[in-house]
Every structure is written in C-alpha cells, then in structure tokens.
N, C-alpha and C positions, 0 to 999 in steps of 0.2 A: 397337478397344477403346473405347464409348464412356464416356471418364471426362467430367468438368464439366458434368452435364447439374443441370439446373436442381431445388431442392424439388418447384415445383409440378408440372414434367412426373414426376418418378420418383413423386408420390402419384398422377397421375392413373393412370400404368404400372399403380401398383400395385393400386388397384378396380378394373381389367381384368382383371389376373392370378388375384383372386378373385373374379370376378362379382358386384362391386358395381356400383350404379350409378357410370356418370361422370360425370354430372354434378355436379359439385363442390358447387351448391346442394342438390342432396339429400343430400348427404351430411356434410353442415358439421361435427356433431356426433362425425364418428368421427375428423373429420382430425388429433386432437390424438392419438391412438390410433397411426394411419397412420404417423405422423411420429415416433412414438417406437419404431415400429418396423424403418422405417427405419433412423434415427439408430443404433440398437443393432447392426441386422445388420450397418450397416457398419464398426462399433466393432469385434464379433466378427470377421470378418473381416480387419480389418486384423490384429488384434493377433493373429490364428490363423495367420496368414500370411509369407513374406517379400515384399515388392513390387518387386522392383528398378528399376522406371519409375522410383519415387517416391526413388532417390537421391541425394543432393547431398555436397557437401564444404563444412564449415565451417571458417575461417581468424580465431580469434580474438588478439590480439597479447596478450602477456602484459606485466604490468607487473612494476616493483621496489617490494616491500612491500606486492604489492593478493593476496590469499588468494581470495577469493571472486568469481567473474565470474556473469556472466547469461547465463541458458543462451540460445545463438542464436535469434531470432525464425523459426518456422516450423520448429526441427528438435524430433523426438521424442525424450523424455528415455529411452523407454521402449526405442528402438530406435538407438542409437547404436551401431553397428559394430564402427568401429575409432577410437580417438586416438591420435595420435602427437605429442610435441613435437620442433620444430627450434629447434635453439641452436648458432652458432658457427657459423658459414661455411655456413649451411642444413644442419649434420650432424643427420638421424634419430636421434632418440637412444629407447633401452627407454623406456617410458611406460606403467605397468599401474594397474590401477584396484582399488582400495581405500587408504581414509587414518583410521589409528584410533591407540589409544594407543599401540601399539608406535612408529607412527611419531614419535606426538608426543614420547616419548622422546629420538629422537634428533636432531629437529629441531622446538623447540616454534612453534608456527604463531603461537598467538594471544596469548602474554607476560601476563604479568602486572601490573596496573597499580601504579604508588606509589599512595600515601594519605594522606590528611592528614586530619585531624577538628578541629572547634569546636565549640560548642553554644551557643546563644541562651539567655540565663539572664534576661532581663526586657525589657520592653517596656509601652507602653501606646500605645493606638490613638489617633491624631488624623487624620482622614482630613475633609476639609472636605465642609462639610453645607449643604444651602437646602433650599427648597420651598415646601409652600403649605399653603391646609387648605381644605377642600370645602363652600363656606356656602349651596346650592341646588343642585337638580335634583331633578325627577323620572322615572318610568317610561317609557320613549317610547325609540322607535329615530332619534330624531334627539338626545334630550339625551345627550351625549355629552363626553369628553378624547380628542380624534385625535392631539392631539402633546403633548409634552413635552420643552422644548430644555436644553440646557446652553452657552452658550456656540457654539449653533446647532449642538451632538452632537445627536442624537434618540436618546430616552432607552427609548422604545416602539416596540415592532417592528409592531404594531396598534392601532388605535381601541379603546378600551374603553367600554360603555355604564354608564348610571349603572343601579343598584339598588337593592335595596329601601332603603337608607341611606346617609347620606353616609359613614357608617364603613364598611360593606361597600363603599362605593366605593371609599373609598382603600385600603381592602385587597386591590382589584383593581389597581390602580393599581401598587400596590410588586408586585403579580405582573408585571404585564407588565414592568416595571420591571425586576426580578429576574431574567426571562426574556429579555431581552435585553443581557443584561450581556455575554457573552461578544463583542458588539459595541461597544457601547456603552461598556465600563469603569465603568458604574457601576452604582451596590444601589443598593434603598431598603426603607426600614420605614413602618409609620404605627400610627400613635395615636390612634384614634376617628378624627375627620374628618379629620384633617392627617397629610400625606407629609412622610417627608423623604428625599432624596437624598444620595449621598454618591460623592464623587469616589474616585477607586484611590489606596488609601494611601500609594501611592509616588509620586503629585503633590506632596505636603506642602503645602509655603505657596504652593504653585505654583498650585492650583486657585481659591486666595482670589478673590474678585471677579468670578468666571465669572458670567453672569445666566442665572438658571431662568426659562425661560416654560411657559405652556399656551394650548392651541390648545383653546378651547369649543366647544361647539355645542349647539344648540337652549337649554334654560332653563338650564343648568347655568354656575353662575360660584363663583372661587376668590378668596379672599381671602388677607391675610398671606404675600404671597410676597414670600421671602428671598436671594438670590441666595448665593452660596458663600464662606463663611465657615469661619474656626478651623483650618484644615488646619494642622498641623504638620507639621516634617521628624522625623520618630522613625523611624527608619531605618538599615537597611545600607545604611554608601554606601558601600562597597569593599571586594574582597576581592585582595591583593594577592600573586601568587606572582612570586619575583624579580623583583620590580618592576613586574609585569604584572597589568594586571587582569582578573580574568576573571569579571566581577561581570556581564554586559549593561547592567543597568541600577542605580539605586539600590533597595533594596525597603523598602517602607514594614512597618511594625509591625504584624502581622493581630490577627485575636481574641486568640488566645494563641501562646505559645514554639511548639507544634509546626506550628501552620499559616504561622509565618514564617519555622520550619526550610524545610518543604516547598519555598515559594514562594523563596525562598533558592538551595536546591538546582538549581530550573524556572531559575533566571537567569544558573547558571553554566553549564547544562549550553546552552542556548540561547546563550551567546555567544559569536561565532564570532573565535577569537582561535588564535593560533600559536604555538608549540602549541597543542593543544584542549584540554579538560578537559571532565569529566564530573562532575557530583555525585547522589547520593542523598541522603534525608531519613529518619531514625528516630527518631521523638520529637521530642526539641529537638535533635536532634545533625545535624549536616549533615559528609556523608562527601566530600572529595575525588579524584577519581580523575585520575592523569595519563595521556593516551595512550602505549601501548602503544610504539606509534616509539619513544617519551622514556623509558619505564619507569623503566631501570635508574639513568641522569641524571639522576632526579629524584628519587633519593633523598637525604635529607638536606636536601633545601630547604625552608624554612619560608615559612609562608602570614602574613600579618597583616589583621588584618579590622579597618575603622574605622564608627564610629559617629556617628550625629546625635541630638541632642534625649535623649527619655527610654528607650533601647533600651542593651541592655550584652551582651555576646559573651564567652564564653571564649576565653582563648589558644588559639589551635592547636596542634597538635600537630608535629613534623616528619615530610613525605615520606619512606614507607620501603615495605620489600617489595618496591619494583616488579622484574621482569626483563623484559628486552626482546623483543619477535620474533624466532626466529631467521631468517634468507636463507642462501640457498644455493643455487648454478648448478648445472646444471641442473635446473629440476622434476624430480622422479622417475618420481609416484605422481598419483590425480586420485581423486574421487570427486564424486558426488553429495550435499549437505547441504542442509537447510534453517536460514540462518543468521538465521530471522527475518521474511523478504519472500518464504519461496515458494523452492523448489527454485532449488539455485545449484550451477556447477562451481566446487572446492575444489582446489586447483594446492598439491602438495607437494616440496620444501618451497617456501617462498614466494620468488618467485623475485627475487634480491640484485638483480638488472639487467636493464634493459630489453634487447627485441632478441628475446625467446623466443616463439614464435610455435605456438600450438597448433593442430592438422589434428583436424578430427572431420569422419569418414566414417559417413553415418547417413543414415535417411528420414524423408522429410518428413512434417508431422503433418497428421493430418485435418481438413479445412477444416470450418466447424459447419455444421452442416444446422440451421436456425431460421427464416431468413426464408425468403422463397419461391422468392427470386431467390439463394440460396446451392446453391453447386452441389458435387454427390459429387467424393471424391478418390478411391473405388475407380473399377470397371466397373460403370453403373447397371442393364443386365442381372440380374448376379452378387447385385447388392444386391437387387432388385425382384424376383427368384426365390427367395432364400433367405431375405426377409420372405413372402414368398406362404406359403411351406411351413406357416410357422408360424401364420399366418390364417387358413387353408384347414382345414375340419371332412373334406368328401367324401373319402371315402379312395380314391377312384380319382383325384378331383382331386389329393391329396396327392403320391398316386405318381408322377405325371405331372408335376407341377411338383418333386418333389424329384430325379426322370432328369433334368428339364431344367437344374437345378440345377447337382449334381454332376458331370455334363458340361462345361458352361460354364467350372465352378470348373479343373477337369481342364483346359477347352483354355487357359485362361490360364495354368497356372503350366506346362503345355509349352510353351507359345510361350515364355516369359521365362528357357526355360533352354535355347536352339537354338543357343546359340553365335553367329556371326555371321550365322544366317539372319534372324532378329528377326521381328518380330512386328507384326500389325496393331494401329494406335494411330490410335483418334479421340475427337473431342471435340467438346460439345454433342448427343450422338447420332449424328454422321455421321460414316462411312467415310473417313479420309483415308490416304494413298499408305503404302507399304510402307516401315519406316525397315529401315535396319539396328542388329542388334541393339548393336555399339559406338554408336551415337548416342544409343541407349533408354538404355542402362546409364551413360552419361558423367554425371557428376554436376554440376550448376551450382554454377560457385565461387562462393560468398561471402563479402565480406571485411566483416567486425566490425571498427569501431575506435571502438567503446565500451568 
C-alpha cells in the first residue's frame, strides 16, 4: 500500500495517467490545476472512507476547573471514534458526546462573573511635548529626516523625504510619526513647518527632559528643537479591589472621558494579578468583571479608584451577580465548541479534580499536500487514479481508469477488513513485507500533557 509518496512524484504519476506531457517544464502552467486535484481526491476519499491504518489513541489528562482542551495535534476532529474518560482507580466510566443547555442546567460550566462599575467624569490631557520646525530642504532623494529620537526611542519606522514644502514636510513627518506609534509610544502633530511630539499620557512628569533629535540628510536642516516638556500626572493611578490592584499600570488622561474609559479598561484586563479581572469600556463607564473561579466571593466587594492631577472618577459601585463554576467528578458528557481560538474539546461537567484522564480512539488527519516534498496519507495509486478519472475527457480513457480505480478502491478496504490476515503496506512507493493485520490496526499511544 504505497502511502507517503512525495507531491512531486504523485503529479508526475498523474500527467502519465492522463497523457500529458512529463516533463514538468512543459507543463508548469497546469501544476497548480494538478495539485488541487490531487489535494481534493484525497480529501474525498479520506472523508468517504473508514482507514483503519491511520488509527491512533489519544490520552489527554484532564484538569480541576480547565472546561475547554485542545484538540490533539494530528487527530481528526471529523473522525474521532470512540472517547472514554478514566477516573478512580482507572475505572471506564459512560462518556457520550453532546453538551448544551440542558446540561448546563444542571451543572453550570462557565459562572457568572461579579461586577463593579465607575465612570470617568473629567479630565484634561498633559502628556509632555518637544520638537522642531523645518527651516530648509528641497526636492532630491537625498534631502531627507532618517531618524527622529526621544531619549534615543526612534520615533520613525522610515526615512521620509522632504516635498514640495516645509509644511507638507512635517505633515509627513507626524505620519510616519503616527505610524509608528504602536512601537514607539508616541503621536505627533504639526503646524505648517513645525512638529511636535508627544510622550503616552501615562509617562506624566515622567517624560519631562527627554531630548528630541533629528537625523538630516542632504540640504534639509531643523531648527527650534525642544526637548520634552509639561507632562503632567493627570491620571488613574489605581484601582484598588480588596486591597489589590489591578490597575497594570497608572493611565494618563486621553482626549476625552470615553478614550480614558477605554484605555482604563485595556489595563485592568492586561494585568496579570490573582485573582484575575477583566474589564470592558461603554462610554465613560468602565465595567469590572471578576473571574469566574471567585464569582460568587466576590460579591459585595467594593473597588476604590484613586486619582492624580486634574482627572476625577465616580464611586464605584459594589461587586455583585457573580456565580461560580460548577465541578463535578466524574466528567460525564464532551463536545466539540469553538470557545474563540478554533475548535476545542468541552469536558462536562468541569472536572472538581485532577487525576481524570480522557482516551480518544480516532484517525489520524491528513498530512497537506502543498509543498513538493509533502507526502500522501491515503494510497498514492487510489489517489492518482481517482484524480485521472476526473481529468480524463476520452471516454474509453475514462472507463479504463475508472475499472482501475474502483478495483484498487475494492482491494484496499478488503485487505483492511481480513481480520488477522492484514494486508500489504508500503511507503514511498515501495513494496514492503506483509504485517499482520493486529500490528496495521494497533493505534500509537499518545500522551498529551498539555
């Protein structure tokens, strides 16, 4: 059975099998053609099919309070068997598959969070500022600004050339500026000839006395540069649950109330604190949420949020709503979900304690046929025969390769079902020795401890 034969041998197979040329250089144009029909017969095929060569057992360890796992690297989600979970002394326990509201009824998975709420009710921006202003340059690909420092940050992700004006210059200037902010941490603006820069509002007085430079080139020179001045701390500098802060950082006073909510929100939910917290942002209002573990604990706990300079915050609110996760020995029930990141197994209910150990008997999934050197997981025969059919116009051609086809297809899945006679099995193309059929059928264990 030669399965792992190579892309480029099964196309070359395959312009034989229809009377193209073989020579790969005359035929460059159709290989993308070739390859995607390929790719599909074997698709068809697998998914039309059972394979029992191709089965494994998966062994993944179950945790206490983890709901969602990653589906094993190399098994088909499409073709999983059987699962069975072990709990207690390795007993087999029922394990069926579907998990929907009924269940969550009686065992809720994913709890409810507490919540707390404040809202940002004033502010005003100080975020410290330098720069320069643009007093020469003309046309030419050498007059140029290659850099822009802060404090030796680089402010510009590329050289910008100068144009038809010193003001069109600096309005190139706060682009590139602007455009690399997400590195850099800092904007800029400009006003006819002159930039200015500005440090992340949540530096404060912190960024005062940073020194701006520029890096010229050819006739282009800057005048009136200012290095970093006026920063104030106007800002949230804390927001405190039970004593805990789960602020990441301080945040400085944006435009307005709602972009400080926002940015507010981005710093609780980013800081990695124990418990965790999560926040959202609506308007000026920034929502609290406590992890799901803590829910129900966390109701009744108040938040206090403190302030710097010219910013002011409402009271919060107290933590309430939340309910917990339920646990419960043994898992039952499993499903397939997508919680986000792409198809994940779902372990009902969520299991109270470690030690639970889940068995999925399944086949393995199809290796990609892309590069050249990427090799079939069917028989490259079976595959290379039942792309012909479909290639193939001559109807005596046709018939002739669809007997040799359905034959092929016939002797594999009789060989795969002889019981302990088994079946011939090779790889690369070549004929290797006779297994028996328990060896073909045994599945490779693999152990997950992720």
């Amino acid at each position: 059975m030669p399965v792992g034969v190579a892309l480029e041998q099964l196309v070359a197979e395959l312009r034989a099998e229809t009377l193209r040329a073989t020579d790969p250089a005359q035929g460059l144009s159709e290989r993308e053609g070739l390859v995607h029909a390929l790719r599909r017969t074997q698709r068809v095929l697998y998914d039309s099919h059972e394979w029992r060569f191709l089965n494994a057992d998966w062994r993944l360890p179950l945790r206490a309070g983890q709901r969602f796992y990653d589906v094993p690297s190399g098994l088909s989600i499409e073709k999983m068997n059987s699962v069975v979970v072990k709990w207690g002394e390795n007993l087999v326990h029922p394990f069926e598959r579907g998990v929907g509201f009924e269940e969550y009824n009686v065992h809720e998975s994913e709890g409810v969070p507490a919540t707390a709420t404040f809202t940002i009710t004033y502010g005003e921006q100080a975020a410290a500022v330098g720069g320069f202003t643009v007093n020469a340059g003309t046309a030419g690909s050498s007059n140029k600004i290659t850099s822009i420092t802060v404090d030796g940050t680089e402010l510009l992700g590329s050289e910008v050339l100068w144009l038809t004006s010193h003001t069109a210059f600096a309005a190139a200037l706060a682009v590139g500026v602007n455009n690399y902010t997400a590195t850099s941490g800092y904007t800029a603006t400009s006003v006819g000839p002159a930039l200015s820069v500005y440090a992340s509002p949540d530096d404060g007085d912190s960024a005062n006395g940073r020194t701006v430079a520029a890096t010229v080139g050819g006739d282009v020179t800057v005048t009136s540069v200012a290095n970093m001045a006026s920063g104030v701390d106007n800002r949230i500098a804390s927001v405190l649950v039970d004593g805990l802060d789960i602020l990441d950082a301080p945040v400085g006073w944006r435009t307005s109330n709602v972009a400080t909510a926002t940015a507010v929100a981005a710093q609780i939910t980013a800081a990695s604190t124990v418990p965790a917290y999560t926040a959202t942002a609506q308007g000026n209002q920034v929502t609290i949420a406590a992890g799901v573990t803590s829910a129900s604990t966390s109701n009744g706990l108040t938040a206090t949020v403190s302030v710097e300079g010219a910013v002011t915050a409402g009271t919060p609110t107290a933590f309430s709503g939340g309910t917990s996760q339920e646990r419960a020995d043994p898992p039952q029930r499993w499903d397939i979900k997508d919680a986000g990141s792409g198809p994940q197994i779902e372990i009902w209910p969520v299991p109270a304690s470690n030690g639970s150990v889940l068995q999925i008997s399944g086949e393995r999934a199809l290796r990609p046929l892309v590069a050249d050197t990427d090799i079939c997981t069917l028989d490259s025969d079976l595959i290379v025969l039942h792309a012909a059919v479909g290639l193939t116009k001559d109807k005596d051609r046709k018939a002739e390769l669809t007997t040799a086809a359905v034959a092929k297809l016939n002797y594999l899945r009789a060989n795969q079902s002889k019981g302990s006679k088994g079946f011939n099995f090779a790889t690369g193309g070549q004929q290797s020795t006779r297994l028996p059929q328990d060896r073909i059928l045994t599945a490779t264990r693999v152990e997950i401890n992720s």
